[in-house]
N, C-alpha and C positions, 0 to 999 in steps of 0.2 A: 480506638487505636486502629491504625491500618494495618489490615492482614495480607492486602496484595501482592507477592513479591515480583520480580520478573520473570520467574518460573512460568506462576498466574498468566501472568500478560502474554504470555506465548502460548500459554493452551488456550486459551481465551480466543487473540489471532489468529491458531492453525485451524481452532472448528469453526470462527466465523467465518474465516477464507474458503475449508473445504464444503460449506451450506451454502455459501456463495456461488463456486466453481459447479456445484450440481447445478443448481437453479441455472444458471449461464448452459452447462451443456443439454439438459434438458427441458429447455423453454419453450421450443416448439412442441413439449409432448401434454406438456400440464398446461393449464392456462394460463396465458401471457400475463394479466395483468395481475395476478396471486405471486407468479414467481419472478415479474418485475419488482414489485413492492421488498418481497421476502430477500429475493437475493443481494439486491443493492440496499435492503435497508441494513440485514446482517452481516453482509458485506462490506460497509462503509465502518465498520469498526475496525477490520485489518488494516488495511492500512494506514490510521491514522498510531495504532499502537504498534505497529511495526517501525515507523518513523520515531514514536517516541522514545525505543528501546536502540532502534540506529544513535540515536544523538546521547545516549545514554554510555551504550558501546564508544563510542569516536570518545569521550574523554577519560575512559579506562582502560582502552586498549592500550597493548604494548607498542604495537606496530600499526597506523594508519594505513600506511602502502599495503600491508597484507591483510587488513581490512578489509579494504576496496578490494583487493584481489580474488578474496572469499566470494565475495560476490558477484565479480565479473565472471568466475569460473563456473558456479551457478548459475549464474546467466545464462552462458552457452549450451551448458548440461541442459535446460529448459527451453532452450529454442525452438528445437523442432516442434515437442510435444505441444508446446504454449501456441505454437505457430498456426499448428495443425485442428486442434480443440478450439481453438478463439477466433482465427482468422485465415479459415481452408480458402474460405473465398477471395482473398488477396494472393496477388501474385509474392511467391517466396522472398524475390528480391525488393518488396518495397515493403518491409513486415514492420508489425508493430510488436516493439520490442517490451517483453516480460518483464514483471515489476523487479525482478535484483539489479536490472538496470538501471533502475530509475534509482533504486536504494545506495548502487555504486558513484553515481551521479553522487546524489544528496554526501556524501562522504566527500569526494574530491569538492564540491561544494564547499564544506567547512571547511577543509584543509585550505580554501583559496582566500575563504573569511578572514583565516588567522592571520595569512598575511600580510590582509591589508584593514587596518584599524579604522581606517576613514569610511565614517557612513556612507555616503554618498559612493563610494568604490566598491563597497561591499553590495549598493546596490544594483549596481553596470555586473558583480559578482554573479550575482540572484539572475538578472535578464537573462545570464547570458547562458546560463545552465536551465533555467526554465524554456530556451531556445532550443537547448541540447535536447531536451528530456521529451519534446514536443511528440515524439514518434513513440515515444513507451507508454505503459499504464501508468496512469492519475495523469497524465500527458501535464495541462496547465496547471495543475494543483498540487502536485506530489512535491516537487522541489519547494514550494512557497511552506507547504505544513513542516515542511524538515527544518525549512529556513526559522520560523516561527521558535520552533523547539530550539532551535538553535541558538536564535537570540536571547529566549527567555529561559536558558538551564541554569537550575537552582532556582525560579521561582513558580514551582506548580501550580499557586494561583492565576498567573497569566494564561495558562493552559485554553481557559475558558474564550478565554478573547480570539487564542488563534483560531480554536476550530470556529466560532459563531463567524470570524469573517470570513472565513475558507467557506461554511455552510450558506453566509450572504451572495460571494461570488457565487459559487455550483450555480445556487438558486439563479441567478440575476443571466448568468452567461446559457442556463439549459431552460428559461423560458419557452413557454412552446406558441409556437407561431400557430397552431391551431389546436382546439381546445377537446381531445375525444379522452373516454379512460383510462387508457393506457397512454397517453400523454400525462395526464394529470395524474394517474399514479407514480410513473416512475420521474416525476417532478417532483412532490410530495414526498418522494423518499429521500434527496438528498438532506431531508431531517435527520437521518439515521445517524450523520454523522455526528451530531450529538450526543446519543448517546451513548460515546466513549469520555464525553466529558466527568460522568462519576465513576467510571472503571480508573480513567487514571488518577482521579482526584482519590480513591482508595489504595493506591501506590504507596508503597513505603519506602519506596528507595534501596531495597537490599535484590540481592542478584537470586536468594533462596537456593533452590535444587538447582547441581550446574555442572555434575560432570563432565566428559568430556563428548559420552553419548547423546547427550541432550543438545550439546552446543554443534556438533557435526546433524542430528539428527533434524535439528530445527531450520539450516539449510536445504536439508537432504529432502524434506518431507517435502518442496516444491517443485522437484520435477516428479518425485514419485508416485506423485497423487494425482498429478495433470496427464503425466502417462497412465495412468490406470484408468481415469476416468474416458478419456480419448481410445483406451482398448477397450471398455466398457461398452460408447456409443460405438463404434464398427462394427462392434460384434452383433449387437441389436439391431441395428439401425444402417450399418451398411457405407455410413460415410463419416 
């Protein structure tokens, strides 16, 4: 019997996310190819189960618009911090925009699916938000695994197929044009995404623990932790 609930799937999410968001802010301190492997291998489990639990949300939510809105407003609440922790070195005004964007995306996404019934429109639908999303995190990939989830809700056995072809692309599109360790590690790890394929194949479909603090808290906890981590390195480390 599956004991998973979506509770699970979020605690599960927010410690792969924050062992991930370490490994990223302190990768020049440990060494590179330890916390290449670690952070993108246990990182690649957030957000493919954050996507699953988006397409989960979109057909029980009451409100789609106020959906999407959760997360745009999150978004902005995470800009700086995400801006400033991930990409000091980019100028402000051409940033690469934090994953509730892309999560906002993937929502207006399905809401543009329903409209239109015709495969083939729904996939000009997909381009064109994959177009959109190109400046956020999962840039090429995030919209295609939502889209995936999207198509196949209500059959958790296809689960398996969307991540193995999302894990084919990574692999095929981050080939490394020259061949040293730290190439071939954090090549190698776009394995990781794999294994979220028995995390959500243990899903049982119910919402479990879901007050009201959990459901605010489970947004909240992503600028909260990007800002901590970002005062953590200044305070060390100076930049």
């Amino acid at each position: 019997m599956n004991k998973i609930d979506a509770f699970h799937l979020k605690v599960i999410a927010i410690i792969a996310m924050f062992l991930n968001h370490v490994g990223h802010t302190f990768e020049n301190v440990w060494n590179p190819p330890l916390w290449e492997f670690t952070y993108l291998t246990i990182g690649l489990l957030t957000f493919p189960i954050m996507a699953y639990l988006l397409v989960e949300g979109f057909f029980y939510t009451r409100s789609r618009w106020k959906y999407a809105g959760r997360l745009f407003l999150f978004g902005l609440i995470s800009l700086f911090p995400f801006h400033y922790l991930f990409e000091f070195n980019w100028s402000f005004f051409n940033p690469i925009n934090n994953i509730m964007f892309t999560l906002m995306l993937g929502v207006l996404m399905m809401m543009a699916c329903e409209k239109v019934k015709n495969h083939f429109l729904q996939i000009l639908v997909l381009i064109f938000f994959i177009l959109a999303s190109i400046t956020s995190d999962w840039n090429l990939f995030g919209i295609p695994i939502i889209f995936g989830f999207y198509r196949n809700h209500g059959k958790p056995e296809n689960t398996r197929w969307v991540l193995g072809i999302i894990c084919l692309l990574m692999m095929y599109l981050t080939f490394p044009k020259e061949w040293t360790a730290t190439a071939a590690v954090e090549w190698l790890s776009n394995l990781g995404i794999l294994t979220v394929i028995p995390i959500l194949a243990a899903y049982n479909g119910q919402r479990g623990y879901s007050p009201n603090w959990v459901k605010w808290g489970f947004y909240a906890f992503y600028p909260l932790h990007i800002s901590l981590l970002l005062f953590i390195r200044i305070l060390i480390f100076h930049y």
